[in-house]
N, C-alpha and C positions, 0 to 999 in steps of 0.2 A: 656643699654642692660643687661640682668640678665646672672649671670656666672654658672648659672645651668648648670650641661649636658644636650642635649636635651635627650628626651626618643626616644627609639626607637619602629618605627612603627610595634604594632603588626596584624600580619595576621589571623585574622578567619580563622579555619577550617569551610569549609560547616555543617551545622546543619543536623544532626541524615541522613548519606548517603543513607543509608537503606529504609527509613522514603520515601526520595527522591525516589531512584528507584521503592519505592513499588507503591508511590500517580502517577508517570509519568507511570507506565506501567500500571498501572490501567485506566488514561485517554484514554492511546490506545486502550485497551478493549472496553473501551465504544466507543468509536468514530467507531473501525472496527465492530462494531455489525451493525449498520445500514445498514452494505454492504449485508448484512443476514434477517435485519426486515422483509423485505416484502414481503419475497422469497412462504414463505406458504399461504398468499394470494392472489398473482398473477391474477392465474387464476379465483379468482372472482374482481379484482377490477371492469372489467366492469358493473358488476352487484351491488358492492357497490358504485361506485360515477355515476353510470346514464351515462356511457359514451362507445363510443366504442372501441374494444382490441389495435387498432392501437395507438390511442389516451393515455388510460392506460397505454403503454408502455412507455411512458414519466415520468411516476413515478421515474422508474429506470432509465432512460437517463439524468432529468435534473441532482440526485445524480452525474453521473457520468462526467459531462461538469461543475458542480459548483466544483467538487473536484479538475478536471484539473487544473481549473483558479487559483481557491482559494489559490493549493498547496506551489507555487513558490511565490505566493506574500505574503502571511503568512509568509515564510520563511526570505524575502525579509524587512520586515517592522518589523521582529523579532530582526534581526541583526542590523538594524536602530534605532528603540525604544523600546527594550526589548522584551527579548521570553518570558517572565513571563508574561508578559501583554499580545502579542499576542494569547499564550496559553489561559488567561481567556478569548480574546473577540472570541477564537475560539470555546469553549467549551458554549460560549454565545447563538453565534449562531445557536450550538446543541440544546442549550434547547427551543431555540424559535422557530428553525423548526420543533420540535420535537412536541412543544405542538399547533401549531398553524396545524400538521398533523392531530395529536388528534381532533380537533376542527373541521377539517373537513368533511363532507360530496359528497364533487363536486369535480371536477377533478381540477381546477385550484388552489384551495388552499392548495391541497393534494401533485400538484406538486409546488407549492411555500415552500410547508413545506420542500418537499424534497430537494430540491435546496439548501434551509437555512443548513440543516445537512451535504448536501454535502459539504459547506463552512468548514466547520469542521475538514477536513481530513487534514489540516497541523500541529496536533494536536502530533503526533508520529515522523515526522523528529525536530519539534520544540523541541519535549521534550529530543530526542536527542543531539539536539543541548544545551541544559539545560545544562546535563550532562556532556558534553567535558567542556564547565565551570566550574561546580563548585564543581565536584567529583575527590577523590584522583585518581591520575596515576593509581593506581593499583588497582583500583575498575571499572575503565572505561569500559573495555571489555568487562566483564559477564554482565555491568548492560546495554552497547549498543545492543550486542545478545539480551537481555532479553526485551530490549524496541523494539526491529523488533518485536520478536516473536508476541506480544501482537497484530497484525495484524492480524495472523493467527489464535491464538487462538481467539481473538473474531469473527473471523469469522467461524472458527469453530465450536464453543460452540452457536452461534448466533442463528444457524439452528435449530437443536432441541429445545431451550429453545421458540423460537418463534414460533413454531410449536403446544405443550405444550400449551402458551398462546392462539393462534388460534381458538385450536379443544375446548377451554376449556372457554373462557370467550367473549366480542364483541373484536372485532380487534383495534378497537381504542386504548383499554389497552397498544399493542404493545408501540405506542407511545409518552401512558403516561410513563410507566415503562422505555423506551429512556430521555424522560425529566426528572424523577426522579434522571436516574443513572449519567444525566450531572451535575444536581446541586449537589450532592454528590460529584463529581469529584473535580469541581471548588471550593467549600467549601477548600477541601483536599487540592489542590493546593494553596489554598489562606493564610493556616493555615503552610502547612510543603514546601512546595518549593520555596527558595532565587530566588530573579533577580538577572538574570548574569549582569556583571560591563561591560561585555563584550558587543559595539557598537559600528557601523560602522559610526553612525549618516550619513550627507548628506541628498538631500533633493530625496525623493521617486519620480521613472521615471516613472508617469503616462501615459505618451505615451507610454511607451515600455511595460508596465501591459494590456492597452488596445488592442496593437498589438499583443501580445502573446494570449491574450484571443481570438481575432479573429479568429487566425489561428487556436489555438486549436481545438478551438468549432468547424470550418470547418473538421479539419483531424478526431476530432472523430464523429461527426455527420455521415462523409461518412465511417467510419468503423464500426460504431454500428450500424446504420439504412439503410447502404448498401445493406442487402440480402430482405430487406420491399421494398426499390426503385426498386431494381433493380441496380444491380454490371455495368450493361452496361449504365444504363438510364442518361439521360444529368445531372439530379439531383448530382446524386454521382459522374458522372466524375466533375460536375462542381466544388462543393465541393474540392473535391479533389487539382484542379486544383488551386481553390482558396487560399488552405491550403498551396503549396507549393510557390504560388506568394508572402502572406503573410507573411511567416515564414521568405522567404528569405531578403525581406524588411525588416522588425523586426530582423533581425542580423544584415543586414547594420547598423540600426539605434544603436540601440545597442554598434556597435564596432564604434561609432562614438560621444558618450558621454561622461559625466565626471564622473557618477554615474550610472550606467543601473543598471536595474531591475537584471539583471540575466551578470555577469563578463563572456562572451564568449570566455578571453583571459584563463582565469581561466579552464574552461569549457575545454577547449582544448590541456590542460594539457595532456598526455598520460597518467597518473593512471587517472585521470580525465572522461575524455573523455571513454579509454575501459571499465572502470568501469563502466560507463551508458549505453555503447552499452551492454555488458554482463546482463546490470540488464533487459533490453528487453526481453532480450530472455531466461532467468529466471524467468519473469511475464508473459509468454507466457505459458512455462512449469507448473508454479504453477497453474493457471487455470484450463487447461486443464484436472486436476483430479476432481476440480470443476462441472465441465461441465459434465463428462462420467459416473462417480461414482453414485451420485445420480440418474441420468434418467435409467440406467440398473437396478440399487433395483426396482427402482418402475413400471419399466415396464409389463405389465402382466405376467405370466409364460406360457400362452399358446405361446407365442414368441419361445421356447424354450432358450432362453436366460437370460431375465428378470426374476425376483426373486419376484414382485410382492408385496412388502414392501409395508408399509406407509410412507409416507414424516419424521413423527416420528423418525422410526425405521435406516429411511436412514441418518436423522442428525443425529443420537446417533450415526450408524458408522463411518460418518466424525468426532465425536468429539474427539477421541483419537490423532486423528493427530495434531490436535493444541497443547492439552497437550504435547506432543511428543515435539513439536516444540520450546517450551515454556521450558521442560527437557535439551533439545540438549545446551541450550544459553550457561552455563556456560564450557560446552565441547568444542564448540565454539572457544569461546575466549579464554581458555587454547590453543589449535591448535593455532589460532592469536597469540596469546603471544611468543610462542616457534617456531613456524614456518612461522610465517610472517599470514596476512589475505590473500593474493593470494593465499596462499595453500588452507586454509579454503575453501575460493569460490569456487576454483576447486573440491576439495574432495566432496563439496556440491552437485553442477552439476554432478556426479558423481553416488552422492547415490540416486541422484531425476531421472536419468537413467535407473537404478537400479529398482527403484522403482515400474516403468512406463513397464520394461522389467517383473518384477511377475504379475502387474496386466493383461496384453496382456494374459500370456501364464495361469495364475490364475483367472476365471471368475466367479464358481459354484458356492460357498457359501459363507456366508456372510461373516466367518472369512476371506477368501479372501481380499476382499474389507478392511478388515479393515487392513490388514497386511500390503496390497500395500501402502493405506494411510496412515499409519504409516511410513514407510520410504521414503516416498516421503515427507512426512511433518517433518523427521529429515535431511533431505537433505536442505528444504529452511529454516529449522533452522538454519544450517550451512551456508549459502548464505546468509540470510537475515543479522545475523550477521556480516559477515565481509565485508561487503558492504556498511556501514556506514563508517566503520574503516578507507578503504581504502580511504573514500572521504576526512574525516577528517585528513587524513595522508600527506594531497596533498593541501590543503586549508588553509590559515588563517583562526584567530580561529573569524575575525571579518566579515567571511563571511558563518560560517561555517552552519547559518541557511536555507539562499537563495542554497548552494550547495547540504546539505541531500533535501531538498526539491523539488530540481528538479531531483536528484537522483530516491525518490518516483514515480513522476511524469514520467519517462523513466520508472519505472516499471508497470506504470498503463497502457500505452501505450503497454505493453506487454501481459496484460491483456486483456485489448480491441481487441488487435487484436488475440487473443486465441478465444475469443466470437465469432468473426464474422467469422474466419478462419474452426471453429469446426461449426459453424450453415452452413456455405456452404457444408462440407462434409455432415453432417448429413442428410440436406435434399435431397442430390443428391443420398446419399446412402442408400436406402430405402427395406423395406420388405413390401408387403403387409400380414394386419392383419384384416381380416375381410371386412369391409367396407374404412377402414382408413391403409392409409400409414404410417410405423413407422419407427424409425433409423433401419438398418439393423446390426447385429452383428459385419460384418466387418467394418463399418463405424464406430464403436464405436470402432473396434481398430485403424483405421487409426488414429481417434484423438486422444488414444492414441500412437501410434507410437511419432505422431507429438509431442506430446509432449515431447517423450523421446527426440531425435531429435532435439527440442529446448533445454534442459539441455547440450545435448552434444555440440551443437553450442555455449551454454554458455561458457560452459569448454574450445572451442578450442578460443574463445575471449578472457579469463581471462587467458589464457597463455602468452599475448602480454602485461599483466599491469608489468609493470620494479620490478625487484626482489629487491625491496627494503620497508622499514617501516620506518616511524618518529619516534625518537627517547622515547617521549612522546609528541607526541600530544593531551595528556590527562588534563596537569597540570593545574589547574586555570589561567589565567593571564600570562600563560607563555610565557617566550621570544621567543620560537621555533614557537609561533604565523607566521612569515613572511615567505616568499615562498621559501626561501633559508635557511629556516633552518637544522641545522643536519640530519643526516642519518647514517643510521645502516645497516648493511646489513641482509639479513634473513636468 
């Protein structure tokens, strides 16, 4: 045996951090634009794939039923076999849904393409979860802020830019220029972002992947396509009903393995747990200016309401609020840093109240609209970031893909039911205009109320998450990894 001393083992720092948070938040850019692609064509898909509106509206549905599924098991098979990997086969399946959209003509390839994109969307808690691996302690914050935001801005900036393409070349373009800006991404990612060392390995709980997608696809089938059935019709109650048979089997089973899909023991955690009920009703709120903002621009102005805009003119004034959103990150996480992330979230919930309170009492002109969305999109910049934080605070770092993940997934849920919540107001609240029934002034403020409402319900949730922060929960490889690790108080 040799009497050399042994060397000792040295530790890479992560390769160019920067490098990292720029190629990861940029993925999210692209991945949250599709939530935006279609939005300017809509109303003629039925007359571009030969089909009729009921049917077209599957375009945006399957998106929104392949993201559910996709989200949590991306997460899931990140933390098992690498988020580096699952990152590219996510950003894969962008480019293939994306150009097999392009290629189509007819309704069923159009909606297979979208499906494939939808698959996509765990693309943002993964890259997340990247970063609690392999970024210093003290870069974590601003660069998790800054990977939420990358949500809103691309969806944001989505609107107009696809609007632009629309008025201006065939529609198809949309979804070439989707498959360009994936393989771009993936290149990026293949070139400047480490696999984390970080895995949970075990073998993937395909039963519980399939029973999770059942139920989903049930609860949001009957909350998106509930107001087409009918809110009373057996269709939606059945759904419904289905959704919560299923869900609640799929937890039995779940708390009854050696590996599940999704740790419900974990899940259950109180920062855990509030922090998902809170992110609900947070993706409730952030819709809902979604939803109200645009249809008022573009409404006619003999309404005396409506402003009368172009689809155009109405994404360029959503698109500051992303920016904004995307500005807030590193403020953020300063707040997180010094004051714990529960403060953040609240203060967030707060200014998205705030927000929602100018636009109600602020409706005439256009700088209006943009002010409002301006501070309601510095508000779930402040939410979006420490919303991560808080999960990762609460979580090993060997589960910390399948927890942002389903995190996401409680807020799309929030989402979803913003959609169906505001399409019931709307159509009950009505003006006649001419020949045709349209929203009526105060239905467009009930939703927003509702949405203020929702932020403040967030707030009074995110008051119950324990006043406490991990220590670094940031570090690569670190020991505070297990569920009893240190704590600090805030």
């Amino acid at each position: 045996m040799s009497d050399a001393p042994a060397r000792p083992i040295a530790v890479e720092a992560p390769p160019r951090p920067r490098a990292v948070v720029a190629v990861l938040a940029f993925g999210g850019i692209v991945v949250s634009l599709m939530q935006t692609l279609v939005i300017p064509i809509v109303a003629e898909l039925p007359t571009l794939l030969h089909a009729a509106a009921s049917d077209t509206a599957w375009v945006v549905t399957a998106t929104l039923l392949a993201a559910a599924v996709a989200t949590p098991v991306m997460g899931r098979l990140g933390d098992m076999y690498g988020k580096r990997r699952m990152l590219l086969v996510s950003l894969g399946l962008l480019v293939i849904g994306s150009a097999t959209a392009a290629l189509s003509d007819s309704l069923v390839p159009m909606i297979a393409g979208r499906a494939l994109q939808g698959l996509a969307s765990g693309v943002i808690p993964l890259g997340i979860s990247i970063m609690r691996d392999e970024l210093p302690a003290e870069r974590l914050g601003s660069a998790t802020a800054m990977m939420s935001a990358s949500l809103g801005v691309g969806g944001a900036l989505g609107l107009p830019a696809a609007a632009v393409v629309a008025e201006n070349f065939d529609w198809h373009v949309l979804f070439w220029a989707s498959a360009a800006l994936g393989v771009v991404a993936a290149v990026l990612v293949l070139v400047l972002v480490p696999e984390s060392k970080v895995r949970s390995g075990g073998r993937f709980d395909a039963v519980g992947a399939a029973g999770m997608a059942a139920g989903l696809m049930c609860l949001l089938l009957a909350v998106s396509k509930g107001a087409d059935w009918g809110w009373g019709s057996a269709t939606t109650l059945g759904m419904f009903a289905a959704a919560v048979v299923i869900l609640i089997a799929w937890g039995f089973f779940e708390l009854r393995i050696e590996a599940p899909l999704v740790d419900l023991r974990t899940t259950a955690r109180r920062q855990v747990l509030v922090t998902n009920l809170a992110s609900i009703a947070i993706g409730f709120a952030m819709f809902s200016m979604s939803l109200v903002i645009p249809q008022l621009l573009q409404l006619p102005t003999r309404t005396g309401y409506g402003l009368g805009r172009s689809l155009l003119v109405s994404g360029l004034v959503m698109a500051p609020s992303g920016l904004v959103m995307m500005a807030v990150a590193p403020v953020s996480a300063a707040v997180s840093r010094t004051r714990g992330p529960k403060v953040t979230l609240m203060t967030g919930a707060l200014i998205v109240a705030a927000g929602y309170g100018l636009d109600i009492a602020l409706m005439d002109r256009l700088w209006h609209f943009v002010l409002a969305s301006c501070v309601i999109g510095a508000g779930i910049g402040f939410t979006y970031g420490a919303m991560p934080t808080l999960i990762m605070g609460a979580v090993p770092a060997s589960e910390t893909g399948a927890a942002n993940s389903f995190n996401t997934l409680m807020r799309s849920i929030g989402t979803s039911t913003a959609s169906a919540v505001a399409g019931v107001v709307l159509a009950h609240m009505t003006t006649a205009s001419g020949p045709h029934a349209l929203p009526s002034e105060n239905g467009f403020r009930t939703v927003l109320a509702l949405g203020a409402g929702a932020a403040l319900l967030g707030f009074a949730i995110a008051s119950f998450i324990p006043r406490r922060r991990t220590a670094a929960p940031s570090a690569p490889l670190a020991a505070a990894d297990e569920p009893g690790a240190p704590v600090v108080k805030a």
